[in-house]
C-alpha atoms as an extended CHARMM CRD file, in Angstrom:
* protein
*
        75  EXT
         1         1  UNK       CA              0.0000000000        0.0000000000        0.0000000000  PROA      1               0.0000000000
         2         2  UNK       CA              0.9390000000        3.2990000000       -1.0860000000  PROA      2               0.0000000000
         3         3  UNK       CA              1.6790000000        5.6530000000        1.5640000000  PROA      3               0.0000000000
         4         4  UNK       CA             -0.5750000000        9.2530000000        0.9110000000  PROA      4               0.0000000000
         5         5  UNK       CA              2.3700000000       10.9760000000        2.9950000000  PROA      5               0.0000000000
         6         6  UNK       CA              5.3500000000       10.4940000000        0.0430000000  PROA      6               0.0000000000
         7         7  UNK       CA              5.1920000000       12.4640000000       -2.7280000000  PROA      7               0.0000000000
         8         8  UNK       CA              6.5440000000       11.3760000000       -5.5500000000  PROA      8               0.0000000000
         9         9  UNK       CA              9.6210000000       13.6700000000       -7.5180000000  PROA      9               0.0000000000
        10        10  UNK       CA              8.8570000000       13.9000000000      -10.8810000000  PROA      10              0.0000000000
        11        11  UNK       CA             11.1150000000       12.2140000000      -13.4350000000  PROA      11              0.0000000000
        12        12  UNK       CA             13.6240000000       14.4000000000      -15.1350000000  PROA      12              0.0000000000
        13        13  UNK       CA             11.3020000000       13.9110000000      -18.7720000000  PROA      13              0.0000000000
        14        14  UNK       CA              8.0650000000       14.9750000000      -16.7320000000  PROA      14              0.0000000000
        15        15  UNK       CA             10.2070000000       17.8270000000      -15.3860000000  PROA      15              0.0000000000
        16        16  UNK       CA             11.1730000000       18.9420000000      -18.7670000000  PROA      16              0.0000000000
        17        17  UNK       CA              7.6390000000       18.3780000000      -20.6950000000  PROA      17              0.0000000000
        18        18  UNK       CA              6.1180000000       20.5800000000      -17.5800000000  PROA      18              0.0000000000
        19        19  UNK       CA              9.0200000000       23.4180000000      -17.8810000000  PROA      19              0.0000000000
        20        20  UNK       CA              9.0010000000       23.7010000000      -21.8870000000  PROA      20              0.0000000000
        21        21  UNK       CA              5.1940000000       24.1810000000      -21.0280000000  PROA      21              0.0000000000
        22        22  UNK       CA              5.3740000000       26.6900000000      -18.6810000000  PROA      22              0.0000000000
        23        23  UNK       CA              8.3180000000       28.8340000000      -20.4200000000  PROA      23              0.0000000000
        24        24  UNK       CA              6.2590000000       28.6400000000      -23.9970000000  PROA      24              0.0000000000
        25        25  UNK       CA              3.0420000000       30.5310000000      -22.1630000000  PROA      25              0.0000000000
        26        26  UNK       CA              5.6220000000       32.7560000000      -20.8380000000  PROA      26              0.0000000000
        27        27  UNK       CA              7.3950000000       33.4560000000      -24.1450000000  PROA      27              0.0000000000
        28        28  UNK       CA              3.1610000000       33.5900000000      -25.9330000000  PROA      28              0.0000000000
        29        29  UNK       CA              3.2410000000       36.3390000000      -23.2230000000  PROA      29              0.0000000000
        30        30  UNK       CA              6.4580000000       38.4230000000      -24.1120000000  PROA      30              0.0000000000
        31        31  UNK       CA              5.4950000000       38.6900000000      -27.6240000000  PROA      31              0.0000000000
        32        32  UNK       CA              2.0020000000       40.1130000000      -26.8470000000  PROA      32              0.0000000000
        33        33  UNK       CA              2.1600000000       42.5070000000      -23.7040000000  PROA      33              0.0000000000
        34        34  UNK       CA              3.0880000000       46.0290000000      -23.7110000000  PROA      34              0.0000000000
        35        35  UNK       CA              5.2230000000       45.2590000000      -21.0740000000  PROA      35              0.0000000000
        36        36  UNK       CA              7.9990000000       42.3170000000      -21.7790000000  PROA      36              0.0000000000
        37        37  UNK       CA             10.2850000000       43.2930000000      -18.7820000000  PROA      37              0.0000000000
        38        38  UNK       CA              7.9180000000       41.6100000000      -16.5930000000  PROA      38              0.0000000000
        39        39  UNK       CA              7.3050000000       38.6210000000      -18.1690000000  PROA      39              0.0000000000
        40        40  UNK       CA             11.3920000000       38.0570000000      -18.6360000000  PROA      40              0.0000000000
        41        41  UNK       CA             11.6790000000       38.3670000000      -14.8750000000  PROA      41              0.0000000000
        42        42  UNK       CA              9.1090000000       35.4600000000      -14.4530000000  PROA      42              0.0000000000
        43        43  UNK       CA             11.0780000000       33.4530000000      -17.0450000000  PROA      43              0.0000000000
        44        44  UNK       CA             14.0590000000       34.3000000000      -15.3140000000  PROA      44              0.0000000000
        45        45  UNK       CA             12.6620000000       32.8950000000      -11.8810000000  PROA      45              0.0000000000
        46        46  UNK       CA             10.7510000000       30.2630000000      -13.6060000000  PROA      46              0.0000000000
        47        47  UNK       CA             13.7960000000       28.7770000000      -15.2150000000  PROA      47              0.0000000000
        48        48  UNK       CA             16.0190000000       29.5870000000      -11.8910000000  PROA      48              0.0000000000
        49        49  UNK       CA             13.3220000000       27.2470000000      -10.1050000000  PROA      49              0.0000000000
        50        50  UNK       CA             13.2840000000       24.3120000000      -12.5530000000  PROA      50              0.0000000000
        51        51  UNK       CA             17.6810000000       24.3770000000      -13.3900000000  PROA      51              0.0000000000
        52        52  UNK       CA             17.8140000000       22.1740000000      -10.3100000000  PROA      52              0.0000000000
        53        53  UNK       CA             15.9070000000       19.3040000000      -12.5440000000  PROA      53              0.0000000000
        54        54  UNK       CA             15.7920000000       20.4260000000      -16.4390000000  PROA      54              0.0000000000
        55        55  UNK       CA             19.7730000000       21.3670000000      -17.1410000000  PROA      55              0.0000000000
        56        56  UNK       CA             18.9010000000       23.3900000000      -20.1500000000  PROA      56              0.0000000000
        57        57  UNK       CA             16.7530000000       25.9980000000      -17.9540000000  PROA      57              0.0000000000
        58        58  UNK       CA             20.0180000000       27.1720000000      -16.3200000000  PROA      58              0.0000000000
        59        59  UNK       CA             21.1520000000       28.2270000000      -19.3260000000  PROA      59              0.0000000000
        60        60  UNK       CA             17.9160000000       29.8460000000      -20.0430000000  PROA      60              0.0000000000
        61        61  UNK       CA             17.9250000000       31.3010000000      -16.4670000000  PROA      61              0.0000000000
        62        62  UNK       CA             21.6470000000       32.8140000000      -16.9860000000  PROA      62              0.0000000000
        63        63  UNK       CA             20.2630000000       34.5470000000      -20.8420000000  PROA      63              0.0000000000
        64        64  UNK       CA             17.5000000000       36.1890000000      -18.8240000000  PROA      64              0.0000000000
        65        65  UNK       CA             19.3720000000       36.9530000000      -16.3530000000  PROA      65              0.0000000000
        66        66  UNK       CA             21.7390000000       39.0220000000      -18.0620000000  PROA      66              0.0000000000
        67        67  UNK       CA             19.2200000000       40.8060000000      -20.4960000000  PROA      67              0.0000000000
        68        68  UNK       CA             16.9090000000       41.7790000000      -17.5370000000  PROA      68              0.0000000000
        69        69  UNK       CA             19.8790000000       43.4730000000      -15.7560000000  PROA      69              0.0000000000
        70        70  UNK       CA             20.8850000000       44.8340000000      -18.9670000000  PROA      70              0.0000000000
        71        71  UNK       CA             17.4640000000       46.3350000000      -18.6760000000  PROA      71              0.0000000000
        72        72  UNK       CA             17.9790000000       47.6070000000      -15.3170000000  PROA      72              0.0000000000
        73        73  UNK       CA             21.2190000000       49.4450000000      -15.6470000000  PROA      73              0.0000000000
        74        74  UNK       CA             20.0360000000       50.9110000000      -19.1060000000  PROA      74              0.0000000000
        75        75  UNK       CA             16.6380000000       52.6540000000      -16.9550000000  PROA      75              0.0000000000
């Protein structure tokens, strides 16, 4: 019997399939608002978040990084 307790970690794949998900809305997003500053700060801490399980997102988290504190020091 299955204890209701554990939670189960999600396999690196199911990681991935739910992180390309989640940065594609994002990226739908910077293409549409009038504001893409925000939206590159939540991919930023979206793909901070999921580098500990999808590799690729810490290189995505690193690009946004440096292009939203471009962004900052240009202001």
């Amino acid at each position: 019997m299955c204890d209701p307790r554990v939670t189960t970690v999600p396999t690196q794949d199911e990681a991935e399939v739910v992180y390309l998900q989640q940065v594609t809305t994002l990226a739908e997003e910077l293409v549409a608002t009038d504001d893409p500053y925000e939206v590159g700060i939540g991919i930023h801490g979206l793909s901070a978040h999921a580098s500990t399980e999808v590799e690729p997102a810490g290189f995505v988290w690193l690009i946004w990084g440096t292009l939203t504190d471009w962004v900052e020091l240009q202001a």
